[in-house]
C-alpha atoms as one frame of an Amber mdcrd trajectory, in Angstrom:
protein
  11.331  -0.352  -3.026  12.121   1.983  -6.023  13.839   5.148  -6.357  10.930
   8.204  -7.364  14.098   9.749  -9.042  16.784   8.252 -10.567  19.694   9.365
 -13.023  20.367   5.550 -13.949  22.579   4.708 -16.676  23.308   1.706 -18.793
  26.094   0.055 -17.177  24.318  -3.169 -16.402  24.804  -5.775 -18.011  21.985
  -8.187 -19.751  21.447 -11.568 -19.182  22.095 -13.811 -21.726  19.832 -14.720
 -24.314  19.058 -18.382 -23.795  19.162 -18.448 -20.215  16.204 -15.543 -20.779
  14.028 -17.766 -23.058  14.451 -19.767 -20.776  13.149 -18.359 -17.502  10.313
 -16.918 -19.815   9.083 -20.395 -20.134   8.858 -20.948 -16.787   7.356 -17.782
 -15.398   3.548 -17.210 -15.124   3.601 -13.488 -15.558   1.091 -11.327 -13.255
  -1.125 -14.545 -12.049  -1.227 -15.614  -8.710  -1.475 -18.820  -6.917  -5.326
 -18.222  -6.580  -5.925 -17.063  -9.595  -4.396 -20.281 -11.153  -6.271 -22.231
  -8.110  -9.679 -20.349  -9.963  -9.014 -20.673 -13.372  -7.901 -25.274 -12.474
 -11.295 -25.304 -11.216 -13.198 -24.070 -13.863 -11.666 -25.827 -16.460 -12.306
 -29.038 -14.187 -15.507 -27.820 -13.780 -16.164 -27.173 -17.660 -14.629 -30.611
 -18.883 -17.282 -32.691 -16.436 -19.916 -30.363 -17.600 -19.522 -31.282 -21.159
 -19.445 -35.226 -19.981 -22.191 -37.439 -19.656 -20.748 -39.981 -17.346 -19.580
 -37.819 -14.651 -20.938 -39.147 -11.172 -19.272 -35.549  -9.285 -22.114 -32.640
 -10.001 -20.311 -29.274 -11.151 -22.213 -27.338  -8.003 -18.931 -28.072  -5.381
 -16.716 -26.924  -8.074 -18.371 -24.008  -8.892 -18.430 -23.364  -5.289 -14.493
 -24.076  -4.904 -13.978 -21.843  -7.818 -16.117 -18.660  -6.096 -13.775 -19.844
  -3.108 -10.636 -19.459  -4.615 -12.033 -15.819  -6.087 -12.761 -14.847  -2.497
  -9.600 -15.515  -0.781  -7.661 -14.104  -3.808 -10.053 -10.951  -3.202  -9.226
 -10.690   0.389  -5.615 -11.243   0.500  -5.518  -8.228  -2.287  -7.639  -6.117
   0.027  -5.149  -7.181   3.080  -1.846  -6.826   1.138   0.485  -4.501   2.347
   0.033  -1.259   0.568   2.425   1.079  -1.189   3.223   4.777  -1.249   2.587
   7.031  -4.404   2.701  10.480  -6.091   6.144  10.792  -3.794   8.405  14.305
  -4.636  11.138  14.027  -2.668  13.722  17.987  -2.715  17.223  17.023  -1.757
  17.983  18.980   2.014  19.946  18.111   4.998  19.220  15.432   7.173  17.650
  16.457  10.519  16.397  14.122  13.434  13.430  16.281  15.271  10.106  16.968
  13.592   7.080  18.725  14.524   3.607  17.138  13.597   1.003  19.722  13.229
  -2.367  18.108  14.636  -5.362  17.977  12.229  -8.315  17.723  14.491 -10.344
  16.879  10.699  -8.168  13.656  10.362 -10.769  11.025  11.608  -8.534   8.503
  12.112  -7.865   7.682  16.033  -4.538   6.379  16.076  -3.344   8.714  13.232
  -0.706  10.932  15.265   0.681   7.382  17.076   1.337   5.543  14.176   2.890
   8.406  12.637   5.452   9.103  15.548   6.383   4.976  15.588   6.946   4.918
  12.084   9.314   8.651  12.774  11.158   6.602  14.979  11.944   3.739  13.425
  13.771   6.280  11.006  15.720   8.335  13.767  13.768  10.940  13.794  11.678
  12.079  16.524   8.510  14.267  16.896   6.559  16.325  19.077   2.857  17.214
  18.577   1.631  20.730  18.421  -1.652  22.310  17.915  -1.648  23.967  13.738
  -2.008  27.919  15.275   1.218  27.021  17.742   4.684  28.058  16.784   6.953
  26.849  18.629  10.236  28.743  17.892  12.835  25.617  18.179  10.574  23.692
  15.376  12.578  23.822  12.045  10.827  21.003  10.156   6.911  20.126  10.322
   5.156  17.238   8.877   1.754  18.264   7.952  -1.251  15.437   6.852  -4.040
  15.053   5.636  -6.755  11.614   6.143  -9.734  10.229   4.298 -11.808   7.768
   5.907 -15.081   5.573   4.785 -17.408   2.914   6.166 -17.420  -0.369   4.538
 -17.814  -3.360   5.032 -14.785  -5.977   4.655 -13.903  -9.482   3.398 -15.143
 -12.237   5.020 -17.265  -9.867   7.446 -20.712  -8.824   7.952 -20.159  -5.461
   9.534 -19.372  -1.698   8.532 -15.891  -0.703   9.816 -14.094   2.771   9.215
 -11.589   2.408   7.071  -8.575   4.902   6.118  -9.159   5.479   2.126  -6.362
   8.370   1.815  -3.207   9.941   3.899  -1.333  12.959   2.231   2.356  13.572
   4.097   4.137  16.807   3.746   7.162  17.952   5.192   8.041  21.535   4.981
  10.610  24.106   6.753   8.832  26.461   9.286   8.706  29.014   6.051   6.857
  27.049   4.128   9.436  25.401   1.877   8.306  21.672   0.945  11.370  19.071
   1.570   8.889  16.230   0.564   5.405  14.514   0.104   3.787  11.597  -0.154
   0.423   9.580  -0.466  -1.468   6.864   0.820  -4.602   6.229  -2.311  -7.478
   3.157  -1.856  -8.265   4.274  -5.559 -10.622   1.087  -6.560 -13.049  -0.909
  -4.908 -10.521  -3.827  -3.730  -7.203  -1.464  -4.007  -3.960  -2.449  -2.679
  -4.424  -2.641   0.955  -7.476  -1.445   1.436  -8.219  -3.240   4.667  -4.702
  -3.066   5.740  -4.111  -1.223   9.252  -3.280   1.826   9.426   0.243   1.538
  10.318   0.595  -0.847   7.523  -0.700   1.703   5.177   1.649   4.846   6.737
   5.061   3.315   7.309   5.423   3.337   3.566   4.265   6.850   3.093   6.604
   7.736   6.048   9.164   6.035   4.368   8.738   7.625   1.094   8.625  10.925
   2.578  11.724  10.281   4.702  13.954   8.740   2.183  12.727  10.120  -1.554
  11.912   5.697  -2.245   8.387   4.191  -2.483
C-alpha cells in the first residue's frame, strides 16, 4: 500500500553496494513462477524438436506450455485488484456516512459490500434514496458502477462482471473530501474476475485513508 501523496525526503539510507549486486543476481525481475514454468517448457520443447533421437513427441509439451499460459492467465484475472486515480483533501475524521443509492449501479450486492468494507474502517453508514436529505447527514459517499458480460477462465459461461466503481465522498455542500476508482482497463486486467468485495475494499480504503 502506497501513499497517493507524499512529501518524502532523503533521509534513508542506501544499501550497500555489493550486497546490491548481489541481490540483483539473484532476482528475476517482473516474471512469475508461470511464466518461468512457460518459457522451461518451450525451451524443452525446442531442444527435442531440433533432435532426431528424441522418443517424447513435442505435442504434450506444447500442451504443458499452453497450460502453464492458462493458469498464469487466470490467476492474473483472479488477483486481488488495486485502487487508482485516488485524491485524497485532508478533513477531520468522522465515523457516520450516508450512501446515496444509485438505482443505475447494476451490481446486486453493491450497497452491502460497500457498508462491510465502511465498517471494517469505523465508520458506519446508512442508505438513503439520492432526492432524500436527511438533515443529520454531514458526509455522503456517492458511486458510480460499470458492469459487462463475459465469459471467465476456465469457464464456458457469460457471467456479469463489475468492469468499473468510482467512490466519492463529499460534505452535504458539495465539497469533495476524497475519490477513488476501481478500472478493468485491458482484456485480462488486474482482478478482473475478482469479487466484488475484493475489488471495493481497496477503493474504500483508498478513499478512507488517502493510500492505494
Amino acid at each position: 500500500m502506497r501513499p497517493v501523496h507524499s512529501l518524502g525526503g532523503h533521509g534513508a539510507a542506501a544499501a550497500p553496494q555489493q550486497r546490491d549486486r548481489r541481490d540483483r543476481r539473484h532476482r528475476p525481475y517482473g516474471v512469475s513462477g508461470a511464466g518461468l514454468l512457460l518459457a522451461l517448457a518451450l525451451a524443452v520443447m525446442m531442444v527435442l524438436s531440433l533432435s532426431g533421437c528424441s522418443i517424447i513427441s513435442p505435442a504434450p509439451l506444447w500442451e504443458a506450455a499452453k497450460g502453464a499460459a492458462t493458469v498464469a492467465t487466470g490467476s492474473l484475472s483472479i488477483a486481488t485488484p488495486d485502487a487508482s486515480n485516488t485524491v485524497y483533501h485532508l478533513h477531520p475524521t468522522f465515523k457516520e456516512v450516508c450512501i446515496e443509492y444509485n438505482p443505475q449501479a447494476e451490481v446486486p450486492d453493491m450497497v452491502p459490500v460497500l457498508q462491510r468494507a465502511l465498517r471494517d474502517h469505523g465508520v458506519e453508514s446508512r442508505v438513503y434514496d439520492r432526492f432524500a436529505v436527511p438533515p443529520d447527514c454531514d458526509v455522503w459517499l456517492r458511486y458510480v458502477a460499470e458492469v459487462e458480460w463475459a465469459v471467465p477462465v476456465f469457464e464456458d459461461q457469460y457471467k456479469l462482471n463489475v468492469s468499473a466503481v468510482s467512490l466519492k465522498l463529499q460534505r452535504a455542500g458539495g465539497v469533495v473530501l476524497s475519490s477513488s476508482d476501481y478500472r478493468n482497463n485491458n482484456f485480462m486486467g488486474r482482478g478482473k474476475w475478482a469479487s466484488t468485495s475484493d475489488k471495493l475494499k481497496p477503493v474504500v480504503s483508498a478513499l478512507l485513508t488517502g493510500f492505494q
